[in-house]
DRENSE-257863 format. One record per residue (C-alpha): residue in one letter; x, y, z; residue number from 1. Coordinates in nm, 3 decimals, decimal comma. Each point is the difference from the previous one (the first is absolute). Layout:
<rs>
R   resn        c1        c2        c3   resi
R      a         X         Y         Z    NUM
...
</rs>
This chain:
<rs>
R   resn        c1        c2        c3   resi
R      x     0,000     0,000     0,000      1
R      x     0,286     0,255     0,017      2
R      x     0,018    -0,033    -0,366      3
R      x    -0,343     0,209     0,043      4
R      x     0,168     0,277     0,209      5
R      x     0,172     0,124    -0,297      6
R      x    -0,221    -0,105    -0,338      7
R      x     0,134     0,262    -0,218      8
R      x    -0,137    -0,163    -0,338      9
R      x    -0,340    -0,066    -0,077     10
R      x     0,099    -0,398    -0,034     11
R      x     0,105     0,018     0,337     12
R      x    -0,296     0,203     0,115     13
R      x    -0,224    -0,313    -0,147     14
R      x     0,208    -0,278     0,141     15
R      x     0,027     0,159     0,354     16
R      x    -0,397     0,109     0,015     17
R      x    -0,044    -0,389    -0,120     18
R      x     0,213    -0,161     0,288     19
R      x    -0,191     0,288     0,259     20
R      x    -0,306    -0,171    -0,131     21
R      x     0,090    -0,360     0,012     22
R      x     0,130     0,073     0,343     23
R      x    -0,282     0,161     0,137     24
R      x    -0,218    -0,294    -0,196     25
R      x     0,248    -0,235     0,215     26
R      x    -0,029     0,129     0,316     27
R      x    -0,374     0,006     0,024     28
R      x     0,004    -0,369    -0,110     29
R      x     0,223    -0,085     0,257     30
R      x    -0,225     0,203     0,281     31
R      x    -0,283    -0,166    -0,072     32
R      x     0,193    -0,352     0,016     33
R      x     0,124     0,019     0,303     34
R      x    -0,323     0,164     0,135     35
R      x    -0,146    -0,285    -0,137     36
R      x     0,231    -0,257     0,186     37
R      x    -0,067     0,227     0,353     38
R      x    -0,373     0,084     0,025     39
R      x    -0,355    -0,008    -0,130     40
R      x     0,004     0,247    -0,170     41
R      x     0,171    -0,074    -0,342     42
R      x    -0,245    -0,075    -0,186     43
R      x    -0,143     0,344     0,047     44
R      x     0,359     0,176    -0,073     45
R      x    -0,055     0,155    -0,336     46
R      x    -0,307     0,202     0,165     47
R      x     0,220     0,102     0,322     48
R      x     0,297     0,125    -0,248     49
R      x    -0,269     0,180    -0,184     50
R      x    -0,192     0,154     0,298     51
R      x     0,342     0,085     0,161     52
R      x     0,106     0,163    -0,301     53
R      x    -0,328     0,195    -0,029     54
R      x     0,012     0,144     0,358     55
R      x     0,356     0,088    -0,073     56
R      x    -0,088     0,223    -0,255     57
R      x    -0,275     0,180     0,228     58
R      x     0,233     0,095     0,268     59
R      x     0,282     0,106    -0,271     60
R      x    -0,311     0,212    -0,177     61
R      x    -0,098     0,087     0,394     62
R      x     0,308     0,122     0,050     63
R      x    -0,045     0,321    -0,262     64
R      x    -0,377     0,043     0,031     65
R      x    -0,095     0,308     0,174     66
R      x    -0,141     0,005     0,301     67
R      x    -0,346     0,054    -0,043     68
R      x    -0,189     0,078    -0,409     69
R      x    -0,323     0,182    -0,077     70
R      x     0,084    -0,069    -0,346     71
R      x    -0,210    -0,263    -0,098     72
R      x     0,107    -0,350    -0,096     73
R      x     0,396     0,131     0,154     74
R      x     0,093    -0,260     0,204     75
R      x     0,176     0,163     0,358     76
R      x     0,126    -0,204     0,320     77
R      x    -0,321    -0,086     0,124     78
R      x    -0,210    -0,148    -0,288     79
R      x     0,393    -0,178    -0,089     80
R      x    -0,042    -0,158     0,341     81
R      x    -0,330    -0,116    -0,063     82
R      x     0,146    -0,179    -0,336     83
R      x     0,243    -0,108     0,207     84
R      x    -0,209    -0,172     0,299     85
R      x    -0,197    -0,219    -0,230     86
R      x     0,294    -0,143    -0,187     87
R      x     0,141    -0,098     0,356     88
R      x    -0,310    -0,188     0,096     89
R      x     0,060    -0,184    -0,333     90
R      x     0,373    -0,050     0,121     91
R      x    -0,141    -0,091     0,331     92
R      x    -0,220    -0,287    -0,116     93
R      x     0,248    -0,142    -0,219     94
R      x     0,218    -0,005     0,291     95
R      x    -0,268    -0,158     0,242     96
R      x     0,093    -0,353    -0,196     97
R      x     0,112    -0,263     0,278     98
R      x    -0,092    -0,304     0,197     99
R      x    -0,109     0,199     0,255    100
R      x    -0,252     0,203    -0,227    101
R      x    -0,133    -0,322    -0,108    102
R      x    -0,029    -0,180     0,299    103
R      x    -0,204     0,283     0,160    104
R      x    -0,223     0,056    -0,260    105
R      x    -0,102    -0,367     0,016    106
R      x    -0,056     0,070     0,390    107
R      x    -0,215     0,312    -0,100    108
R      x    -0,194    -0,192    -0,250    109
R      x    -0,025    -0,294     0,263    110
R      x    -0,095     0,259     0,297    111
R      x    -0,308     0,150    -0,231    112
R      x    -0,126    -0,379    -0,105    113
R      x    -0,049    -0,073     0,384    114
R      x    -0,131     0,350     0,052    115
R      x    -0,259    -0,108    -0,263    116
R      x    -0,067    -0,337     0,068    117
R      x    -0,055     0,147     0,373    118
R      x    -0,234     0,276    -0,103    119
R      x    -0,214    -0,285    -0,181    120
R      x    -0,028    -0,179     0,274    121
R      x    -0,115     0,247     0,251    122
R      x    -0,273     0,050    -0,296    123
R      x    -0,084    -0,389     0,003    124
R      x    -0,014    -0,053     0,326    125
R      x    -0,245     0,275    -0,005    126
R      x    -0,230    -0,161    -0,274    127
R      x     0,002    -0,326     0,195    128
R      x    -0,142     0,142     0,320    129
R      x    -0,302     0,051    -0,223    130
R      x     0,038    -0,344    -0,235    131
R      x    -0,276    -0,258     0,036    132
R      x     0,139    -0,312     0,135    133
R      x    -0,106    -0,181    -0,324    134
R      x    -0,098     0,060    -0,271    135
R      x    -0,208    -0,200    -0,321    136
R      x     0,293    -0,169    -0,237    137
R      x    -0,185     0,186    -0,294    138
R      x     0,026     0,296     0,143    139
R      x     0,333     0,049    -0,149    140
R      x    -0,012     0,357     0,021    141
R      x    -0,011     0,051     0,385    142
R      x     0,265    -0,092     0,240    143
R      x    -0,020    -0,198     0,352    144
R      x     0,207     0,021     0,301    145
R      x     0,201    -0,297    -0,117    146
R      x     0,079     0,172    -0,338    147
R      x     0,115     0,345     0,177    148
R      x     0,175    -0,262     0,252    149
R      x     0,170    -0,163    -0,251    150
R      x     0,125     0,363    -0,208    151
R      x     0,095     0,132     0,322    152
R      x     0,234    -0,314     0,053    153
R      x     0,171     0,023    -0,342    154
R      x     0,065     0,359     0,027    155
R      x     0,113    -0,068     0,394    156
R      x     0,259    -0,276    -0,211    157
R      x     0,118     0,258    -0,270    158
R      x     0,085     0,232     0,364    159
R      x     0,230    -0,204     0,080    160
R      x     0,148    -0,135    -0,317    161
R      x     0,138     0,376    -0,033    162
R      x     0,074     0,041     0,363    163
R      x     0,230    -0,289    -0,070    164
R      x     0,136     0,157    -0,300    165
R      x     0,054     0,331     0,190    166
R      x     0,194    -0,217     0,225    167
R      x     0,176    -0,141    -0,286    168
R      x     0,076     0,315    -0,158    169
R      x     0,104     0,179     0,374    170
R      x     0,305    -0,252    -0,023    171
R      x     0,066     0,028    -0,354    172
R      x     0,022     0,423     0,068    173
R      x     0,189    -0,057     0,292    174
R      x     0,308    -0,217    -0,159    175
R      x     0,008     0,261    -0,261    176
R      x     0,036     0,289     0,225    177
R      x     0,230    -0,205     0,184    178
R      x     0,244    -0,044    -0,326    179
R      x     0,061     0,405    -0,002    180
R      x     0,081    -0,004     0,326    181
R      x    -0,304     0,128     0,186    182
R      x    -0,071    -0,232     0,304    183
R      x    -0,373    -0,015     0,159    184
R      x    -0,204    -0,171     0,235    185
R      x    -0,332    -0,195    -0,039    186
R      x    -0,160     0,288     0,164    187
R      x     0,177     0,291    -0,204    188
R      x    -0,096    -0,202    -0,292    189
R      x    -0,371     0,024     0,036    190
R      x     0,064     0,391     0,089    191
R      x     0,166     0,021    -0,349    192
R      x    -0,270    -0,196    -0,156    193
R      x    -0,301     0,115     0,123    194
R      x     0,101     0,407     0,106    195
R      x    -0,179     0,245    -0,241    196
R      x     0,338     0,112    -0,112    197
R      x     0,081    -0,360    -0,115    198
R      x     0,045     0,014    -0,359    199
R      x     0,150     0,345     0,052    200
R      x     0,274    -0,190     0,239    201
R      x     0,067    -0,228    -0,220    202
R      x    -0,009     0,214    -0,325    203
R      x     0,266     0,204     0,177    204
R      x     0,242    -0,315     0,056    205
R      x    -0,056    -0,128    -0,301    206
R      x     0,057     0,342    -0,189    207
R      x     0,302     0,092     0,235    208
R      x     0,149    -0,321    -0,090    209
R      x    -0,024    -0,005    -0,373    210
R      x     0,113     0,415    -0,043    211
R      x     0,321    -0,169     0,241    212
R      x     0,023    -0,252    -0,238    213
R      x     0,021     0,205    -0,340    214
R      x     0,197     0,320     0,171    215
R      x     0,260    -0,278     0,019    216
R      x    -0,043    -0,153    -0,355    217
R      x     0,033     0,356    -0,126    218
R      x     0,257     0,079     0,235    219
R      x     0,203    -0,263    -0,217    220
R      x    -0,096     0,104    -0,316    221
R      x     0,090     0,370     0,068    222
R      x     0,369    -0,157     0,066    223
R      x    -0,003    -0,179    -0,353    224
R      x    -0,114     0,292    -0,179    225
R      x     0,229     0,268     0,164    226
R      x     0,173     0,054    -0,303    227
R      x    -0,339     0,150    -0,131    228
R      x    -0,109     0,260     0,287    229
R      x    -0,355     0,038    -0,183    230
R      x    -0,091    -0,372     0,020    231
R      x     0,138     0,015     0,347    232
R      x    -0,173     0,329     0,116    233
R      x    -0,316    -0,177    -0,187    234
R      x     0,019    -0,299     0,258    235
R      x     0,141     0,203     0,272    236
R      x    -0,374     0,198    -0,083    237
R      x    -0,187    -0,301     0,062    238
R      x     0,164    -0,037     0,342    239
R      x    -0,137     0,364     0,039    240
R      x    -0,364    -0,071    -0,111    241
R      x    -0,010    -0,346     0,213    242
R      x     0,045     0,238     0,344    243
R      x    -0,254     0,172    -0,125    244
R      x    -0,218    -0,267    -0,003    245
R      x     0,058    -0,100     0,341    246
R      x    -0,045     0,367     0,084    247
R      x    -0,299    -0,054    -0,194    248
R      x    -0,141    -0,322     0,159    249
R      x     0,094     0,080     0,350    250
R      x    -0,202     0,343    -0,065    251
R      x    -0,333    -0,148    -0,058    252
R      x     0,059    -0,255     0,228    253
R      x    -0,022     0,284     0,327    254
R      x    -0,255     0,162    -0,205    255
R      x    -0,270    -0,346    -0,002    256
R      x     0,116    -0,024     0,412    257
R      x    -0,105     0,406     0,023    258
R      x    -0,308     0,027    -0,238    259
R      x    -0,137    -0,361     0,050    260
R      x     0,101    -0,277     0,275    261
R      x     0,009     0,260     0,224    262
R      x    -0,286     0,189    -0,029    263
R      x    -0,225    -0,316    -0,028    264
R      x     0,125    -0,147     0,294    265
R      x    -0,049     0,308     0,218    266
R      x    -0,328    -0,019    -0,114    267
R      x    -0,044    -0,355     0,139    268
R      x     0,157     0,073     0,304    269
R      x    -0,215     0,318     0,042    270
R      x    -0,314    -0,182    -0,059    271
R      x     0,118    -0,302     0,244    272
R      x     0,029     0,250     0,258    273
R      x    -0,348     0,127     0,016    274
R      x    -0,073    -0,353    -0,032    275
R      x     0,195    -0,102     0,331    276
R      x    -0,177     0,310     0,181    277
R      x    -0,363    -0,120    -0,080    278
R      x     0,105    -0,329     0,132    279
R      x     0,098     0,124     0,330    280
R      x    -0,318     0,205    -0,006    281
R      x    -0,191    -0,297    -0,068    282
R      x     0,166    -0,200     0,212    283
R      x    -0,019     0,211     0,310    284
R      x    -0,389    -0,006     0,001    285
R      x     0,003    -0,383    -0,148    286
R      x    -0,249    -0,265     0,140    287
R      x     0,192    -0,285     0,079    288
R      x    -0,117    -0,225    -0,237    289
R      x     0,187     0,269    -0,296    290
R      x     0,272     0,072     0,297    291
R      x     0,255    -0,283    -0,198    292
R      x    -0,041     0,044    -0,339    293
R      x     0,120     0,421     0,064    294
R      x     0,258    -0,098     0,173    295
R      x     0,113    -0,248    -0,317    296
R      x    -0,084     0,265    -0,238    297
R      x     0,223     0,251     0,215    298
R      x     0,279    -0,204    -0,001    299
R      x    -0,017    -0,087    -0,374    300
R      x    -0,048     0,409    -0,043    301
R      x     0,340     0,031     0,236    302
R      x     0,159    -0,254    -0,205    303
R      x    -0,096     0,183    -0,325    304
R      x     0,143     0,316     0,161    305
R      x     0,315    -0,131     0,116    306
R      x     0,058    -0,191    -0,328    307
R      x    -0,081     0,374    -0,197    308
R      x     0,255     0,169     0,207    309
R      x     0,250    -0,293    -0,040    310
R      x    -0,037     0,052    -0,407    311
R      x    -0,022     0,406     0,010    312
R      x     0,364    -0,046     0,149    313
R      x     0,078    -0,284    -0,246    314
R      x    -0,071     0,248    -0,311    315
R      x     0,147     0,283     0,166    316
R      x     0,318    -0,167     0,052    317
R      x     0,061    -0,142    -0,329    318
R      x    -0,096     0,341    -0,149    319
R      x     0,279     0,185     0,191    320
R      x     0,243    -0,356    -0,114    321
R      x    -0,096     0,093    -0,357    322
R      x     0,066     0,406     0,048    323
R      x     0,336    -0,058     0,125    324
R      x     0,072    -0,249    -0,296    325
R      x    -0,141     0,295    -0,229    326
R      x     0,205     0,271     0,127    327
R      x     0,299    -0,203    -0,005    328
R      x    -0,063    -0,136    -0,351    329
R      x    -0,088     0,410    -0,101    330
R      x     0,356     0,119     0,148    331
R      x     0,137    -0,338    -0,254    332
R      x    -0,194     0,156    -0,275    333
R      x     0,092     0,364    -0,026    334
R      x     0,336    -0,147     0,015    335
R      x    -0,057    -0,246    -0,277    336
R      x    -0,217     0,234    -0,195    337
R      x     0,305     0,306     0,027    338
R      x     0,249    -0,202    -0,100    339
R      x    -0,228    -0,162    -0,315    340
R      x    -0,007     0,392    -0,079    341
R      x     0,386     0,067     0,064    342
R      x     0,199    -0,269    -0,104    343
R      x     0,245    -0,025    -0,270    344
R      x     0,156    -0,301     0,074    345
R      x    -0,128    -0,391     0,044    346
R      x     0,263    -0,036     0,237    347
R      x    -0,189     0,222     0,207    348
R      x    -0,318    -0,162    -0,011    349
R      x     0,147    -0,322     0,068    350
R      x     0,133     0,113     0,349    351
R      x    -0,335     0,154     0,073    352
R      x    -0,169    -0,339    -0,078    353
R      x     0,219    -0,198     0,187    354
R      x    -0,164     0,249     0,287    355
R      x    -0,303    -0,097    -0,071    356
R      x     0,018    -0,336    -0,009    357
R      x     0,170     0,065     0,362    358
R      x    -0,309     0,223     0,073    359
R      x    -0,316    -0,280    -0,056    360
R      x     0,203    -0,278     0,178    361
R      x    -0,019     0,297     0,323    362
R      x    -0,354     0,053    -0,107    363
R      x    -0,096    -0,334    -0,032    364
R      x    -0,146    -0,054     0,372    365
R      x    -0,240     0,266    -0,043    366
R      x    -0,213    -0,119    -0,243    367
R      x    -0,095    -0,258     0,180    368
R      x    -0,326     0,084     0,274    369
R      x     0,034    -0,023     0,332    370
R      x    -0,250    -0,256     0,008    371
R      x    -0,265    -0,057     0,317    372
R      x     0,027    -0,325     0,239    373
R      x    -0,327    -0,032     0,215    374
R      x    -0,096    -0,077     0,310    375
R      x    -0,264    -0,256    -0,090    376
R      x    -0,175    -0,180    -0,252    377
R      x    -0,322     0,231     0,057    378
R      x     0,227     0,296    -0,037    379
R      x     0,153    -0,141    -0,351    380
R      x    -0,381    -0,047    -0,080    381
R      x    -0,115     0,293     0,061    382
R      x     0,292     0,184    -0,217    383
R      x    -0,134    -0,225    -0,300    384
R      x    -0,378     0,108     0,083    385
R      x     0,121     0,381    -0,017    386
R      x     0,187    -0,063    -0,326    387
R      x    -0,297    -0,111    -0,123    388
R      x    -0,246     0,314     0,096    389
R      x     0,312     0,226    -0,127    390
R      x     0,039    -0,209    -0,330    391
R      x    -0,377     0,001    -0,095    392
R      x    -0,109     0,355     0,115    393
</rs>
């Protein structure tokens, strides 16, 4: 490639543009390879290199857009951002390939069949109360107790057919997360699997570990190209645009913990406490036929209360865990983003990059929840019972 350097003839102006090409051709190939060999998401590289690319251009364009534009259809920094936010959910979802992803979308899918199934029940065993206890074999048109009997017992079986596969599945997610190093409990498990922020938990592992993943693929590539500082500053650019996407993710990650988990369970909470004072009223003027069934109800309401507090603290916490990963990964990207800006050398860039690779493995333990243990099995119940009002309000 030094032969490019100096190209004084138009022959040698061809033949280097041609070996910049077939390089650049090369290098990709050999990205998505070894991507290939390391993760899931291969398969989907010619979209990544093409959304990475994209966003690229957006915060080069960024860069020299004014401010702010009453001109119409002139682009500024703020409508550029916009562009720019959509691409990275793209990025983001691309990215959000694993095991992990998989498993606990089977556990989701698993979690709303029993929530179903459960529902229909309830609805059954309603119908029955009001079934004749037989009924004439030609009227095939009405149903029997022994007919709702026998529906209730074969959606009962198709319960527990996915509890086991939940089971199935909860040891299947946790070898996985155990082969990148994260180690859990039974316990912290379930808080993982069944937390409203669940797929946001482990959309953040599994994006954190992939953007690790390619910043060091690219890392290597910007080494073999350094005799080309614009393929290098190119790939050295993607490095830039993959903070951002963390930046990105971890951004609307606080925001769904400030504008929606939040919000609905203080709502629960708020209307279990008027709840637990009308018990007490009740039960202070109870006869004493009523006198045990308010004091259950109380301590279920307690429970409830307890258990609301308990996940308040839960969201809180991992909220702050994900700011302080976001301002740390911001300070990484003004850096990165500077020196994408400033650079004239691939040499450079290198030695940054070899930062950053220094930089995730530091990061690493904070992308991973601090996940709940409880106290008791009605406690862990309870937690899943909230997710559940949260989930389908």
């Amino acid at each position: 490639m030094r032969e490019c350097e100096a190209a004084p003839t138009a022959d040698r102006l061809a033949r280097c543009l041609l070996l910049t090409g077939l390089l650049t051709i090369f290098l990709w190939v050999s990205l998505a390879v070894s991507v290939a060999r390391s993760a899931d998401i291969g398969e989907k590289w010619d979209k990544l290199h093409g959304e990475l690319d994209a966003a690229l251009a957006l915060i080069n364009e960024q860069r020299k857009a004014p401010d702010a534009s009453w001109v119409p259809f002139k682009k500024d920094k703020e409508s550029l951002e916009k562009e720019l936010e959509k691409l990275l959910e793209e990025v983001v979802e691309i990215l959000n390939i694993s095991d992990l992803t998989a498993i606990k979308k089977e556990i989701r899918a698993a979690q709303k069949t029993i929530r179903d199934y459960r529902r229909q029940i309830s609805n059954l065993q309603t119908q029955k109360l009001m079934a004749p206890e037989a009924v004439a074999g030609w009227k095939v048109w009405k149903k029997d107790v022994a007919d709702y009997e026998k529906k209730i017992a074969a959606y009962r079986a198709t319960v527990d057919e996915n509890e086991d596969r939940i089971a199935v599945l909860k040891r299947q997610f946790l070898e996985k997360i155990e082969s990148i190093g994260i180690t859990l409990t039974g316990d912290q498990i379930d808080t993982l699997i069944y937390s409203v922020t669940g797929d946001d938990d482990v959309e953040m592992i599994a994006v954190f570990d992939n953007i690790k993943l390619l910043t060091e693929k690219l890392r290597g590539l910007t080494r073999e190209s350094r005799e080309n500082i614009e393929t290098a500053r190119r790939y050295y650019g993607m490095h830039v645009v993959l903070l951002k996407t963390l930046l990105h993710l971890q951004g609307t990650y606080v925001q769904r913990i400030d504008k929606d988990h939040l919000p609905a369970l203080e709502s629960i909470a708020e209307d279990n406490a008027a709840l637990m004072k009308q018990t007490e009223s009740l039960l202070k003027r109870s006869a004493p036929q009523h006198r045990e069934q308010y004091v259950a109800n109380l301590e279920a309401q307690r429970l409830t209360d307890k258990t609301a507090g308990l996940y308040m603290r839960y969201l809180r916490g991992n909220r702050q865990r994900v700011e302080t990963s976001r301002s740390k990964i911001h300070k990484e990207f003004e850096v990165a983003e500077n020196t994408y800006h400033t650079v004239s050398t691939a040499y450079a860039l290198i030695a940054v990059m070899r930062s950053a690779d220094r930089f995730f493995n530091a990061l690493s333990a904070l992308q991973t929840p601090e996940l709940l243990t409880f106290d008791n099995r009605e406690m862990r119940e309870e937690f899943r019972k909230l997710t559940s009002k949260m989930t389908e309000e």
